[in-house]
N, C-alpha and C positions, 0 to 999 in steps of 0.2 A: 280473883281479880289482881291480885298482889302477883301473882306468876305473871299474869299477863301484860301488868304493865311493866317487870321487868323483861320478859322475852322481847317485848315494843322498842324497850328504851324510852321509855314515853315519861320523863319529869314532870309533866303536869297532870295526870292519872295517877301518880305514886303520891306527889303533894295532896291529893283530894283522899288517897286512902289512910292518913294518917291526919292523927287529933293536933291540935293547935301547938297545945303542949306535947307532945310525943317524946319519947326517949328511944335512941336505937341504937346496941354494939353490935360491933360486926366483929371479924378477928383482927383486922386490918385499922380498925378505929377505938377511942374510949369513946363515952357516951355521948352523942350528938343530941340536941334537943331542936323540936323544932319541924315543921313539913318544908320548908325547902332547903334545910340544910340535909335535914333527910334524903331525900331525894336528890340531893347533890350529890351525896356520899354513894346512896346505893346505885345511881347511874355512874360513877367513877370508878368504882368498882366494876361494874358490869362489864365496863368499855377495856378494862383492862382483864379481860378474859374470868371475872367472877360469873358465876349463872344461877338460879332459884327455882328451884322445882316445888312445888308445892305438893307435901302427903302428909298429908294431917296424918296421924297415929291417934290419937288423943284431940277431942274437945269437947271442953267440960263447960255448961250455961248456967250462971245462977244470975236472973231478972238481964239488968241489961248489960254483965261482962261475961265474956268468954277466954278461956282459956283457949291457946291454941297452940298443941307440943308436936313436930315430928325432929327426926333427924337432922334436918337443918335448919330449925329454927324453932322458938319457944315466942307466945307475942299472949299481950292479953289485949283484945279488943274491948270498944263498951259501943253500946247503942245509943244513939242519938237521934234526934229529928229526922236529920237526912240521914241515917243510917248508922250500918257501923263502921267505925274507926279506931285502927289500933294507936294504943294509947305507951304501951310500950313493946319492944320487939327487940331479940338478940334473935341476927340473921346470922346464919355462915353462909357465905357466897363466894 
């Protein structure tokens, strides 16, 4: 879902995939917190020729957090009511 709302460009599909509190570095940022500052960043990046392939290598589940590592990025999700949402994430884009 995360690839897809970056390939969209879509800020308000990227605000809804990440937790309230969220942390997210990029190379281009230090920590941003937050789902629309999130989403600001990684649609700012995008527009300026950044892009997100999603391949998981690695995902490791204990109860409601996951682990989620490939090559461009490392993120830990947790589960919630409405689903999951990652709660922290270092993307390269």
């Amino acid at each position: 879902m995360l690839e897809d709302a970056c390939l969209l460009n879509d800020a308000s599909a990227l605000k809804d995939l990440f937790d309230d509190d969220a942390v997210l570095l990029t190379r281009a940022t230090s920590q941003v917190r937050g789902r629309t500052a999130i989403a600001n960043v990684i649609i700012g990046q995008l527009r300026h020729g950044g892009s997100y392939l999603a391949a998981p290598q690695l995902v490791m589940r204990s109860g409601r957090l996951a682990l989620i590592i490939s090559d461009a990025a490392t993120s830990l999700a947790r589960r919630g009511p409405d689903g999951w949402h990652y709660v922290i994430s270092r993307l390269d884009l």
